[in-house]
ROKOLGU-551806 format. One record per residue: residue in three letters; x, y, z of N, C-alpha, C, O in turn. Coordinates in steps of 0.001 Angstrom, whole numbers. Layout:
N
<node rest="Ala" n_c1="X" n_c2="Y" n_c3="Z" ca_c1="X" ca_c2="Y" ca_c3="Z" c_c1="X" c_c2="Y" c_c3="Z" o_c1="X" o_c2="Y" o_c3="Z"/>
...
This chain:
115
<node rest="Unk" n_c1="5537" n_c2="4022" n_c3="11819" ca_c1="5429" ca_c2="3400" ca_c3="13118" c_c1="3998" c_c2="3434" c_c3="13627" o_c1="3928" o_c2="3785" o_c3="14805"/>
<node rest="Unk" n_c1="2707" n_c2="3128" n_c3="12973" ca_c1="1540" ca_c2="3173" ca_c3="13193" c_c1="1215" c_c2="1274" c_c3="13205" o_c1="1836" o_c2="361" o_c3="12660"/>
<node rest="Unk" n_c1="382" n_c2="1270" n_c3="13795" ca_c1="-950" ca_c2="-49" ca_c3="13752" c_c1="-2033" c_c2="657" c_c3="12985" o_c1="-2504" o_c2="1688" o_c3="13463"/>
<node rest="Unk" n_c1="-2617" n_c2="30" n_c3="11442" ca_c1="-3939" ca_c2="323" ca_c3="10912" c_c1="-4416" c_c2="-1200" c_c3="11097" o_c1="-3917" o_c2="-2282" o_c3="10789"/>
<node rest="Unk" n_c1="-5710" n_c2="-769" n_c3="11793" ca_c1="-6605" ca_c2="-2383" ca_c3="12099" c_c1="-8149" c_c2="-1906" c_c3="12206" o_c1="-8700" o_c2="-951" o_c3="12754"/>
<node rest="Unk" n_c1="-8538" n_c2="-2859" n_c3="11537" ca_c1="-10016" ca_c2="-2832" ca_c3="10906" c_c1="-10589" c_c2="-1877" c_c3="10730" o_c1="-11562" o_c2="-1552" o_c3="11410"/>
<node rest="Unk" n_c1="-9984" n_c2="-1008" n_c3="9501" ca_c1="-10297" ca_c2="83" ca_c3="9066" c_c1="-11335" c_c2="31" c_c3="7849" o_c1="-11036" o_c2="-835" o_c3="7027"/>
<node rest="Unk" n_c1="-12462" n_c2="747" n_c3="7555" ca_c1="-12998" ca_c2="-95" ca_c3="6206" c_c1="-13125" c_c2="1772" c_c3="5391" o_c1="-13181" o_c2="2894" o_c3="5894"/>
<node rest="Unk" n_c1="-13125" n_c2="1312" n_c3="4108" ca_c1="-13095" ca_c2="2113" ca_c3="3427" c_c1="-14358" c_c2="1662" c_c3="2054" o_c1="-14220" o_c2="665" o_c3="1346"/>
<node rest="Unk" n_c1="-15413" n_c2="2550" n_c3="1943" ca_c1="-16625" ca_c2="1846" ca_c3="363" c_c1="-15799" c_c2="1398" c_c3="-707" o_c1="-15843" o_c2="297" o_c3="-1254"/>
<node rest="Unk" n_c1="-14915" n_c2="2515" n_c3="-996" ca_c1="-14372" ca_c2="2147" ca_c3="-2239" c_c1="-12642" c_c2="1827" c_c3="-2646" o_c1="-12160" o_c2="1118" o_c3="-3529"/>
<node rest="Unk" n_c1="-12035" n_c2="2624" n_c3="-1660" ca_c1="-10497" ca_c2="3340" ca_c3="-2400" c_c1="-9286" c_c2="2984" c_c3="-655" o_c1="-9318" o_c2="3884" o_c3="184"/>
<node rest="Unk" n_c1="-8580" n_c2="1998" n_c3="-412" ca_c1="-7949" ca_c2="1604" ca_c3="613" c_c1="-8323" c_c2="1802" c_c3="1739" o_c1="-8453" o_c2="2940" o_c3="2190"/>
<node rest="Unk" n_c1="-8517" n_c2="947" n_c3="2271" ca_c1="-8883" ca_c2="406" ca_c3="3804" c_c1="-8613" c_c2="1647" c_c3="4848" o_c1="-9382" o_c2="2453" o_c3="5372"/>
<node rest="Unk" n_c1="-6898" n_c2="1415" n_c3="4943" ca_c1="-6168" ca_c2="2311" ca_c3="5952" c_c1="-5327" c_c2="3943" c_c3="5181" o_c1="-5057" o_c2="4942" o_c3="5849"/>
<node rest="Unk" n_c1="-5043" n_c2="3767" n_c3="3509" ca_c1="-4018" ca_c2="4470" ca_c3="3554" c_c1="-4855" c_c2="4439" c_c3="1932" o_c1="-5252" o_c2="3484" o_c3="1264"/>
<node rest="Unk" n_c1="-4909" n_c2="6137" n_c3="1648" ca_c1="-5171" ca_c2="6368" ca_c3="1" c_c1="-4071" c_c2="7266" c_c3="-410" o_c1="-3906" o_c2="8412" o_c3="10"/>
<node rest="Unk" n_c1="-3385" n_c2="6688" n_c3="-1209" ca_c1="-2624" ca_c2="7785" ca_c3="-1795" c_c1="-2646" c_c2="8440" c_c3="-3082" o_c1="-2275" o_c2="7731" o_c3="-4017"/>
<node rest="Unk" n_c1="-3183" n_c2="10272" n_c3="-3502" ca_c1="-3038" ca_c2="10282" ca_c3="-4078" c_c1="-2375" c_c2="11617" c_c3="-4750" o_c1="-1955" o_c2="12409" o_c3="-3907"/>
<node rest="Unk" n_c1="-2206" n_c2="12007" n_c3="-6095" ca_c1="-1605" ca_c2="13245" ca_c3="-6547" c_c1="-2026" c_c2="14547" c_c3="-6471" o_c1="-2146" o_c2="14861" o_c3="-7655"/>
<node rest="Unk" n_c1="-2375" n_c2="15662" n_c3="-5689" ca_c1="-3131" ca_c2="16721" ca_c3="-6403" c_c1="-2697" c_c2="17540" c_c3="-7937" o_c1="-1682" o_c2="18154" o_c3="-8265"/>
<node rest="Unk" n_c1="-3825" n_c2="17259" n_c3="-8581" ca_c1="-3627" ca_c2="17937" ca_c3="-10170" c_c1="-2406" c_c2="18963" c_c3="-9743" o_c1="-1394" o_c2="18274" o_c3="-9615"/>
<node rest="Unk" n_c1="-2197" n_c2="19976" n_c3="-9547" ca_c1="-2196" ca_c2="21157" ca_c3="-9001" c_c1="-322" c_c2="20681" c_c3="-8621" o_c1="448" o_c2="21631" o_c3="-8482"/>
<node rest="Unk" n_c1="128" n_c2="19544" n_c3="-8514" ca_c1="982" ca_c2="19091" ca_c3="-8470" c_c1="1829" c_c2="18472" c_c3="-9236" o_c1="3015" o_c2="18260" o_c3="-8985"/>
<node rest="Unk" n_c1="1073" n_c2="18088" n_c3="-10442" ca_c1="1623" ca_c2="17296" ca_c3="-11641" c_c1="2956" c_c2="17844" c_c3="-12348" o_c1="4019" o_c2="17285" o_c3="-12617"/>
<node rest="Unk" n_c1="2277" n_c2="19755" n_c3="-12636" ca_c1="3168" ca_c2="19929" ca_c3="-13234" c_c1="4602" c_c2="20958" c_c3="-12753" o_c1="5239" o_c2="21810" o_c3="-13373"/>
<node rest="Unk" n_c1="4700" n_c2="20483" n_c3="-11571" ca_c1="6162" ca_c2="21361" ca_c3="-10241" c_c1="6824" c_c2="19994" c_c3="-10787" o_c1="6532" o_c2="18868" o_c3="-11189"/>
<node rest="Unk" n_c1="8284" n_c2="21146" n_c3="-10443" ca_c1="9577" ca_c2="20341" ca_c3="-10003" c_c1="9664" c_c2="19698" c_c3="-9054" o_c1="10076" o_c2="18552" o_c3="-9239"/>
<node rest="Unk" n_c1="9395" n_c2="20030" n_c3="-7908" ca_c1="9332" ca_c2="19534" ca_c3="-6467" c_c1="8620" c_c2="17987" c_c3="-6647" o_c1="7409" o_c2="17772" o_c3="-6691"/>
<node rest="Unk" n_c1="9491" n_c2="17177" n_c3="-6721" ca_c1="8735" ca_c2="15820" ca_c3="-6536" c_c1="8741" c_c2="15619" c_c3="-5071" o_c1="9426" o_c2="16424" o_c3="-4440"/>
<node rest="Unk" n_c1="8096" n_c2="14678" n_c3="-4383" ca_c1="8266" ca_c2="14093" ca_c3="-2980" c_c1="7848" c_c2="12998" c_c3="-3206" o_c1="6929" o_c2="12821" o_c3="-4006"/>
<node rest="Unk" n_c1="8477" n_c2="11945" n_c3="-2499" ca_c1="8189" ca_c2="10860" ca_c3="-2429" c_c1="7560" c_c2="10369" c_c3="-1586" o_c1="8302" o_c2="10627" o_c3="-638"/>
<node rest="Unk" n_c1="6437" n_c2="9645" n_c3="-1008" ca_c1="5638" ca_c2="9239" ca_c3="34" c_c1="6304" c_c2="8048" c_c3="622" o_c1="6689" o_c2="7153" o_c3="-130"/>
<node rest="Unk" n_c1="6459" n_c2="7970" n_c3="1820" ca_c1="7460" ca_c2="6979" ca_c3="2396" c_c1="6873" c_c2="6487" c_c3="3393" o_c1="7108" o_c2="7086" o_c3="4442"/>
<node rest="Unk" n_c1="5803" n_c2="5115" n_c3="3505" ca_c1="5368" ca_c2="4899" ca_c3="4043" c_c1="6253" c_c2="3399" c_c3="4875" o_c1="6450" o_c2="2406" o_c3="4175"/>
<node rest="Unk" n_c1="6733" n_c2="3399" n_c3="6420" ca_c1="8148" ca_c2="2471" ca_c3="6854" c_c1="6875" c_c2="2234" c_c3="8259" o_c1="5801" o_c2="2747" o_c3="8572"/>
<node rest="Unk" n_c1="7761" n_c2="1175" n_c3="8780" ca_c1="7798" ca_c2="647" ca_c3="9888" c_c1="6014" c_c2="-8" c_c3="10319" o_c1="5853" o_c2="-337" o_c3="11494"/>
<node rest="Unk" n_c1="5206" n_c2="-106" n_c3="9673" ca_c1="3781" ca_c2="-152" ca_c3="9856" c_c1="3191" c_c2="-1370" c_c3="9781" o_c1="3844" o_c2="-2205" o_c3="9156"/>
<node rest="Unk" n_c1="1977" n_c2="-1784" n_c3="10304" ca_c1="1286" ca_c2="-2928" ca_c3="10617" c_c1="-472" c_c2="-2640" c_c3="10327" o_c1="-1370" o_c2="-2144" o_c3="11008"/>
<node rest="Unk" n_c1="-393" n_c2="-3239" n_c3="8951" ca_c1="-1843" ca_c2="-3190" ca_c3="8555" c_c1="-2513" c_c2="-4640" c_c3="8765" o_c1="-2280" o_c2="-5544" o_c3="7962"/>
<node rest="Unk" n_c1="-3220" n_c2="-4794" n_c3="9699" ca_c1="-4349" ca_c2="-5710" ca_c3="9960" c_c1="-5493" c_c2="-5244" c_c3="9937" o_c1="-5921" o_c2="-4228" o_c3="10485"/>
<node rest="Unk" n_c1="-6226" n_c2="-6297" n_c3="9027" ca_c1="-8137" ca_c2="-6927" ca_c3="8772" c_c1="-8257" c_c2="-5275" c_c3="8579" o_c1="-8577" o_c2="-4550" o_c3="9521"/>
<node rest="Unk" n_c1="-8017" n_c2="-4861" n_c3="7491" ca_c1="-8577" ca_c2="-3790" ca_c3="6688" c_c1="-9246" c_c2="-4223" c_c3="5761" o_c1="-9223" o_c2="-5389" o_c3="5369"/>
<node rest="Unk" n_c1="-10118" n_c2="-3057" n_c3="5176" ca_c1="-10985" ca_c2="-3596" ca_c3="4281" c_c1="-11406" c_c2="-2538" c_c3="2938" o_c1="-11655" o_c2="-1377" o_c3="3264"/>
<node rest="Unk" n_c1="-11479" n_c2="-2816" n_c3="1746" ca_c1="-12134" ca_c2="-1613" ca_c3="799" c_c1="-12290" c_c2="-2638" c_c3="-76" o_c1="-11949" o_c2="-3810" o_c3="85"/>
<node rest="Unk" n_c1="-12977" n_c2="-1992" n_c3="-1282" ca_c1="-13319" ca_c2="-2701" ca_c3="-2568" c_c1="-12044" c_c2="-2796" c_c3="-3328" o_c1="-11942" o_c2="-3708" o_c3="-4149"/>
<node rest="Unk" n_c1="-10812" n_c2="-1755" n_c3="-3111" ca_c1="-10022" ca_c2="-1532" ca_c3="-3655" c_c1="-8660" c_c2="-1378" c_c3="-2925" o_c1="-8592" o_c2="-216" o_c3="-2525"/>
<node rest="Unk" n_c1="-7891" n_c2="-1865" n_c3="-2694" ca_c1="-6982" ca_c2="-1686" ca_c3="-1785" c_c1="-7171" c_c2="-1672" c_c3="-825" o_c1="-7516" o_c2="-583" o_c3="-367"/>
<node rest="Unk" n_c1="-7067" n_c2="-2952" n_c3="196" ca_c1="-7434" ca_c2="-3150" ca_c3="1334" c_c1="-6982" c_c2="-2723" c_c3="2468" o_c1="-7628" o_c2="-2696" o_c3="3515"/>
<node rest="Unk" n_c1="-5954" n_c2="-2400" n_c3="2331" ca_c1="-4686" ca_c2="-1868" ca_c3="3174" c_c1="-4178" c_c2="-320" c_c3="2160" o_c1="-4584" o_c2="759" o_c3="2589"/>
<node rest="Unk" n_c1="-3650" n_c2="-326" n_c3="1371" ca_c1="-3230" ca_c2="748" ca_c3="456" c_c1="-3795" c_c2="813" c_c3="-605" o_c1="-3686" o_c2="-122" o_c3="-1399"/>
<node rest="Unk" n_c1="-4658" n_c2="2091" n_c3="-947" ca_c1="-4585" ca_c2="2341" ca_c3="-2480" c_c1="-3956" c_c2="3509" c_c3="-3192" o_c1="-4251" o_c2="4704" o_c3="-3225"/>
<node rest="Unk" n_c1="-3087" n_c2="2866" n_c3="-3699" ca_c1="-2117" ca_c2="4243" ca_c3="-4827" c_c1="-2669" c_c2="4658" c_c3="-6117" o_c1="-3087" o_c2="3945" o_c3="-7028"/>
<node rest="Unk" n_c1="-2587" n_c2="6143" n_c3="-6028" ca_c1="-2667" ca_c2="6160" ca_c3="-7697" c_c1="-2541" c_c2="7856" c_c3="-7669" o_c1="-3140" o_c2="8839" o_c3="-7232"/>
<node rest="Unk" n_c1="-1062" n_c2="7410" n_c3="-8623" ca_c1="615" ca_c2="8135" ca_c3="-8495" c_c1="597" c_c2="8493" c_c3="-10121" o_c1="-13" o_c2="7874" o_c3="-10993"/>
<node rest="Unk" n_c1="1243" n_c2="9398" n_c3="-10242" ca_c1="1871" ca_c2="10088" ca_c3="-11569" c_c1="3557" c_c2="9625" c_c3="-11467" o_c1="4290" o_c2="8740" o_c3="-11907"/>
<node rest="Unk" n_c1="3658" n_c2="11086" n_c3="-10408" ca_c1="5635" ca_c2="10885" ca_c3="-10442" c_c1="5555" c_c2="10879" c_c3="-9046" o_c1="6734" o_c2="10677" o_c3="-8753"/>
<node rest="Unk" n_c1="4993" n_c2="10959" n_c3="-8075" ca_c1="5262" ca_c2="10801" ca_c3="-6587" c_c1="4994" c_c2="9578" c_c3="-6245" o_c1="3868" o_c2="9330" o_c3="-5814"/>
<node rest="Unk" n_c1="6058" n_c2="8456" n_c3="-6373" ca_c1="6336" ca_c2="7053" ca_c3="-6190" c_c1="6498" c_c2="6982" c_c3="-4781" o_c1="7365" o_c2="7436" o_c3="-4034"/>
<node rest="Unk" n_c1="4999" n_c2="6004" n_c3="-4488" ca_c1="4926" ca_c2="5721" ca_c3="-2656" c_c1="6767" c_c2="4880" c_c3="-2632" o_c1="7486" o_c2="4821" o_c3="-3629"/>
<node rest="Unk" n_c1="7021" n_c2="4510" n_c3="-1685" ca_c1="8380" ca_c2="4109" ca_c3="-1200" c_c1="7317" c_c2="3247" c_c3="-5" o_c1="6561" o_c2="3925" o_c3="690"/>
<node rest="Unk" n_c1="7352" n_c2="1779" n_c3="138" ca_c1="6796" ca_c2="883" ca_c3="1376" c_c1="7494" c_c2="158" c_c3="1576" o_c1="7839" o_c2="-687" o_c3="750"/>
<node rest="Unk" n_c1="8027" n_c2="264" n_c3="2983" ca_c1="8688" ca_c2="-980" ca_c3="3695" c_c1="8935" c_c2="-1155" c_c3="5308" o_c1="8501" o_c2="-422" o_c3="6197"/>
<node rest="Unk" n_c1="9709" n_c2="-2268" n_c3="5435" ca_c1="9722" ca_c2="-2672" ca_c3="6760" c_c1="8041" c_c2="-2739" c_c3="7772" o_c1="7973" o_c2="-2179" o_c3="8867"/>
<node rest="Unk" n_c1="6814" n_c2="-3511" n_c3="7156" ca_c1="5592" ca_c2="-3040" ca_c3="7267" c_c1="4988" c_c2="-4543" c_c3="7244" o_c1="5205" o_c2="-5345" o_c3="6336"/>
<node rest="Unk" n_c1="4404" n_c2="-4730" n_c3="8088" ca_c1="3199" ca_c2="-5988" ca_c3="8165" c_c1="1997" c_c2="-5953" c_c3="7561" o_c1="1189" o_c2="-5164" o_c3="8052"/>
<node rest="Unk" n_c1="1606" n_c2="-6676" n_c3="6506" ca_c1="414" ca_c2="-6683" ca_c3="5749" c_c1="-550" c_c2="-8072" c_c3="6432" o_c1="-62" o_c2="-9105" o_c3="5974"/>
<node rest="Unk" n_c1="-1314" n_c2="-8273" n_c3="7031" ca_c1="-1616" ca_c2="-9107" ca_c3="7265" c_c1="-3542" c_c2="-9501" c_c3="7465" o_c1="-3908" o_c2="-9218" o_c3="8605"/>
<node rest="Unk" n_c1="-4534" n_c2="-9991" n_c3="6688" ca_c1="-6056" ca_c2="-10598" ca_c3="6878" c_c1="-6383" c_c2="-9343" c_c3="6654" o_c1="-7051" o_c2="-8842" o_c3="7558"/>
<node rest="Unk" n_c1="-6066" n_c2="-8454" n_c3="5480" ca_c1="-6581" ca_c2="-7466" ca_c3="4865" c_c1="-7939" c_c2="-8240" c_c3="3218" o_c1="-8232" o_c2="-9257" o_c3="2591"/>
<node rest="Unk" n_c1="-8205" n_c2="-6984" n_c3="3345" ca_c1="-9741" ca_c2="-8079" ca_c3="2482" c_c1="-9864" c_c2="-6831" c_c3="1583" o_c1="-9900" o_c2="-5722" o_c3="2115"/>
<node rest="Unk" n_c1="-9945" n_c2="-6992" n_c3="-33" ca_c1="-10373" ca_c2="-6302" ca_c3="-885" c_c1="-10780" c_c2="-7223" c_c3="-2156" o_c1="-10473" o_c2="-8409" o_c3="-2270"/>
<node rest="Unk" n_c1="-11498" n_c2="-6492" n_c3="-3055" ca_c1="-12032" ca_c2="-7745" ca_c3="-4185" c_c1="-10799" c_c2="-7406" c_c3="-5011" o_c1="-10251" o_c2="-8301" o_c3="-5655"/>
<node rest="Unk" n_c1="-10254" n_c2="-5935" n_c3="-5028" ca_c1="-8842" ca_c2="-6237" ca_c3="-6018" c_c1="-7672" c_c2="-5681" c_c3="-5001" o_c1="-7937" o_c2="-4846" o_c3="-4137"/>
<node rest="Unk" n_c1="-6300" n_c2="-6247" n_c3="-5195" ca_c1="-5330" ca_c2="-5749" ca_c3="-4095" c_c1="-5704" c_c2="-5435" c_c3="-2817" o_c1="-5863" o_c2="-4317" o_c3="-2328"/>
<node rest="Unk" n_c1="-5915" n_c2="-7215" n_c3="-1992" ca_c1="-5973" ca_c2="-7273" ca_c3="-804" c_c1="-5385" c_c2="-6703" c_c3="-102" o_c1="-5928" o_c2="-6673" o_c3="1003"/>
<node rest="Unk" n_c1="-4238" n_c2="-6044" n_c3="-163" ca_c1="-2981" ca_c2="-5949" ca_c3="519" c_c1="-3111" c_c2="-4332" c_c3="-257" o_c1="-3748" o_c2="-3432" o_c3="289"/>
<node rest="Unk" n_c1="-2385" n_c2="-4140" n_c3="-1635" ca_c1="-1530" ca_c2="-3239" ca_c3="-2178" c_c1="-2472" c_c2="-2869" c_c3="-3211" o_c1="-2767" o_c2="-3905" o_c3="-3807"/>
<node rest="Unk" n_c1="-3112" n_c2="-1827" n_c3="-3727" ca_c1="-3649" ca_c2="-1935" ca_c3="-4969" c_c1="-3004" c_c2="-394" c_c3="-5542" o_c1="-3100" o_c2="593" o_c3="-4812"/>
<node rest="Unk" n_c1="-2398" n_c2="-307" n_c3="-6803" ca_c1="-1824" ca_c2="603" ca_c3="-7670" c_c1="-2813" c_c2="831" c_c3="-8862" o_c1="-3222" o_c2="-65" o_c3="-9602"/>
<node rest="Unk" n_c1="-3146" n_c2="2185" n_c3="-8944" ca_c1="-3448" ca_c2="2359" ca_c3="-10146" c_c1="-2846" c_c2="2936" c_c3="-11341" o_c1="-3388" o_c2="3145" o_c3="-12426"/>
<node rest="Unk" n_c1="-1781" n_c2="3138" n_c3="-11022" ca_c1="-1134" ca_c2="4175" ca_c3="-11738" c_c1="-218" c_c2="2980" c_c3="-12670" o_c1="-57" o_c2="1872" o_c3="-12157"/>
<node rest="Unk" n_c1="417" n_c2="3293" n_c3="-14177" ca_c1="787" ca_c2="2954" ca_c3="-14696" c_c1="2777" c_c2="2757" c_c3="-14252" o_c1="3507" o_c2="2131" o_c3="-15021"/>
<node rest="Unk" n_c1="3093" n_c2="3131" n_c3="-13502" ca_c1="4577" ca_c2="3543" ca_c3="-12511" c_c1="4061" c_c2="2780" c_c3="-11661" o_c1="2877" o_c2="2638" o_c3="-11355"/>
<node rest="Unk" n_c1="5523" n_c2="1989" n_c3="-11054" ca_c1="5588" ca_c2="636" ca_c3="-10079" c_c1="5904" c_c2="2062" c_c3="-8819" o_c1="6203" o_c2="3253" o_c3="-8900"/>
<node rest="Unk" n_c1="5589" n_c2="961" n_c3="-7592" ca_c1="5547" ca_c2="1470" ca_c3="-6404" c_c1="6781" c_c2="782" c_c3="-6346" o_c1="7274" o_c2="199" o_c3="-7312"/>
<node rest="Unk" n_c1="7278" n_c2="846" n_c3="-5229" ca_c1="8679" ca_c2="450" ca_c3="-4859" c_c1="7949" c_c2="-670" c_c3="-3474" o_c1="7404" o_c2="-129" o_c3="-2511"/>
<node rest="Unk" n_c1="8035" n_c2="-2048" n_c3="-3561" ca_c1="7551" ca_c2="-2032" ca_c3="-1935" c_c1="8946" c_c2="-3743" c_c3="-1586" o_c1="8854" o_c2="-4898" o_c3="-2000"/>
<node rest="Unk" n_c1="9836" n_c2="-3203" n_c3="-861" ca_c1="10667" ca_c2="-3912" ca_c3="-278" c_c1="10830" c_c2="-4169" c_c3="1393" o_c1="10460" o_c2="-3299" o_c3="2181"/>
<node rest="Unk" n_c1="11361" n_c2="-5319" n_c3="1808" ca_c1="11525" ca_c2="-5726" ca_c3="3277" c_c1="10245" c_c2="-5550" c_c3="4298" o_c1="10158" o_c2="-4964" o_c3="5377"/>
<node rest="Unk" n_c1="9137" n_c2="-6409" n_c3="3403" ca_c1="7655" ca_c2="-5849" ca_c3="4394" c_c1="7693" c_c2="-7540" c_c3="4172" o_c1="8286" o_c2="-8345" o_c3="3454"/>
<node rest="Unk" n_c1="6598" n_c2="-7549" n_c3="5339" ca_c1="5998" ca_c2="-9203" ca_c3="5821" c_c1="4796" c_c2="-9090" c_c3="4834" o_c1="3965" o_c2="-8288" o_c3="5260"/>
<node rest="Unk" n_c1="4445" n_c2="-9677" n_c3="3595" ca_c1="3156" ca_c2="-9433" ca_c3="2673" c_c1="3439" c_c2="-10125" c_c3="1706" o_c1="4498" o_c2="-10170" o_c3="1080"/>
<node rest="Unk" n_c1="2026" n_c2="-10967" n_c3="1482" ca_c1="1658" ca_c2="-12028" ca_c3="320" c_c1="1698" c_c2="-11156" c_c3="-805" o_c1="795" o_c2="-10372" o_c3="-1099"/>
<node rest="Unk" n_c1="3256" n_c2="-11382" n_c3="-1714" ca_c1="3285" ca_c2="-10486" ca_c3="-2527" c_c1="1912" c_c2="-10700" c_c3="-3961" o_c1="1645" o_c2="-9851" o_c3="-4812"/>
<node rest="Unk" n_c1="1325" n_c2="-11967" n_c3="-3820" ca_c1="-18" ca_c2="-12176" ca_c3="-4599" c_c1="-709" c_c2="-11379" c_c3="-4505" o_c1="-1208" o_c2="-10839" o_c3="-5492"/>
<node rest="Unk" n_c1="-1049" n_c2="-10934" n_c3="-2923" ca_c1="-1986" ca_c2="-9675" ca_c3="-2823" c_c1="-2032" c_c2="-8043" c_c3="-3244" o_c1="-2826" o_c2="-7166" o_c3="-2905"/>
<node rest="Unk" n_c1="-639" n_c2="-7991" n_c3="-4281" ca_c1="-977" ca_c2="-7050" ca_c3="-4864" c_c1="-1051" c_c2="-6703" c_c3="-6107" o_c1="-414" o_c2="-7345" o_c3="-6943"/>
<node rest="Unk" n_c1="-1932" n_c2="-5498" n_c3="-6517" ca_c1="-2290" ca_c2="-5303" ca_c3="-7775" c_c1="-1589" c_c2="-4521" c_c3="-8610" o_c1="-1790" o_c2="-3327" o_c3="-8832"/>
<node rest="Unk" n_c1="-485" n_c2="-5449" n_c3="-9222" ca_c1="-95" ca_c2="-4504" ca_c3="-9856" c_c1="163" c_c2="-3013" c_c3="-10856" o_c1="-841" o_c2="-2647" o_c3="-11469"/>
<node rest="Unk" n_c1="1050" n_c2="-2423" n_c3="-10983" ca_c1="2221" ca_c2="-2414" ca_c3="-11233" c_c1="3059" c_c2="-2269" c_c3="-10147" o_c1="2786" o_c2="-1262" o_c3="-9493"/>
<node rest="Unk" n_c1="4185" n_c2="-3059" n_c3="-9630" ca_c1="5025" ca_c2="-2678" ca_c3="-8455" c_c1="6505" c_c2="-3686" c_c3="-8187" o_c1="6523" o_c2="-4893" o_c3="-7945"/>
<node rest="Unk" n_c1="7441" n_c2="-2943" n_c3="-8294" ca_c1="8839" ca_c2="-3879" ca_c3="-8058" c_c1="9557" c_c2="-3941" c_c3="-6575" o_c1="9208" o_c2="-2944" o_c3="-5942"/>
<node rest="Unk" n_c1="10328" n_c2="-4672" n_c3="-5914" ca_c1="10577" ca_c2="-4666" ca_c3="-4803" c_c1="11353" c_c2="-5842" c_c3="-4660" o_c1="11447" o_c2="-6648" o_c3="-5586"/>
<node rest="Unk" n_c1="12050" n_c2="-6036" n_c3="-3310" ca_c1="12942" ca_c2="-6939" ca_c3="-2950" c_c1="12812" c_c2="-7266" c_c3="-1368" o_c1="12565" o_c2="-6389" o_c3="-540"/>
<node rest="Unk" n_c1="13049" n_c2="-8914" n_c3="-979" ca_c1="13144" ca_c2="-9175" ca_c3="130" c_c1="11967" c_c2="-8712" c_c3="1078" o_c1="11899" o_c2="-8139" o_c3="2165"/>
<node rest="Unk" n_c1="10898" n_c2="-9328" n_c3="-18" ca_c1="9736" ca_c2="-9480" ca_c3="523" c_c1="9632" c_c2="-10772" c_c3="1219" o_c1="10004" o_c2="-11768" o_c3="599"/>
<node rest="Unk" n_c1="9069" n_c2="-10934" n_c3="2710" ca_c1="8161" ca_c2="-12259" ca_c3="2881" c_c1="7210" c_c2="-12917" c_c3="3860" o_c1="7064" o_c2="-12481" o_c3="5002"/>
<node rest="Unk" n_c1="6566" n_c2="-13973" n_c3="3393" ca_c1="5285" ca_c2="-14273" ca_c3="3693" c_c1="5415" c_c2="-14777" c_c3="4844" o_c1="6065" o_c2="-15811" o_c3="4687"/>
<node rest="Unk" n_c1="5090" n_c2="-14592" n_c3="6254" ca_c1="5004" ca_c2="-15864" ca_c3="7432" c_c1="4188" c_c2="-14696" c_c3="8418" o_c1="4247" o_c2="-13501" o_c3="8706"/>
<node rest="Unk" n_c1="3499" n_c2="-15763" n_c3="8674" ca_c1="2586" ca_c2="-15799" ca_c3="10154" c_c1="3226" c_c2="-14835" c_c3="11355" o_c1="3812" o_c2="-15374" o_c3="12295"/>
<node rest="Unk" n_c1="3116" n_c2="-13675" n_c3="11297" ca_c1="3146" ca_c2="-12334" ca_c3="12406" c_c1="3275" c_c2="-13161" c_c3="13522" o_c1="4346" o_c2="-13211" o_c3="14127"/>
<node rest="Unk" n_c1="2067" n_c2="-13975" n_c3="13946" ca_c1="2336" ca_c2="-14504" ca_c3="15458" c_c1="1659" c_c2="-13216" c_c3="16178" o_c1="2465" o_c2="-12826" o_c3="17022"/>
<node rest="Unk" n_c1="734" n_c2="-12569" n_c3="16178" ca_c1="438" ca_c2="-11723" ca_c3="16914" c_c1="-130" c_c2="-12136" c_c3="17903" o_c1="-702" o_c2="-13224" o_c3="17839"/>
<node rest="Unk" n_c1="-132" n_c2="-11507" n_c3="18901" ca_c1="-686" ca_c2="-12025" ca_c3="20412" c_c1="-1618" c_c2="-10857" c_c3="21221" o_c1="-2085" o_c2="-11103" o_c3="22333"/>
């Protein structure tokens, strides 16, 4: 339930970096990162403009979330580095804008209308 807006980042997601600590790889305890309800506008990085992942076994979970005039040279929107799909379903986002690997459902594209 956050607004990220014109956030810039040099290299590694705009608003949101997600990543593993070593130190974590090898526990039982998985957690899943569950990022819901959110509105990323005109973010910016070289790399994930809005999100950059890069996951082992702690699979971000994204949805119900506005992606919208986010700017990166790779994954405007979403950028994954990890070889494991992110999960990203029921968000407003040009699913083009992201870099894969990532599966999801009842994604779609239209004009926020923000005011």
């Amino acid at each position: 339930n956050n607004l990220f807006k014109e956030n810039e980042s040099e290299v590694r997601g705009g608003a949101i970096r997600l990543f593993e600590s070593s130190s974590r790889i090898d526990r039982d305890d998985i957690y899943y990162p569950v990022i819901a309800n959110n509105n990323f506008i005109s973010n910016m990085s070289s790399s994930g403009g809005a999100i950059y992942s890069s996951h082992n076994q702690e699979i971000p979970i994204i949805f119900n979330s506005i992606f919208w005039d986010n700017l990166a040279n790779t994954g405007k929107d979403l950028y994954n580095s990890s070889v494991t799909d992110i999960l990203v379903y029921n968000n407003d986002i040009d699913t083009t804008l992201i870099d894969t690997p990532w599966v999801g459902d009842n994604n779609i594209y239209c004009n926020p209308a923000f005011d």
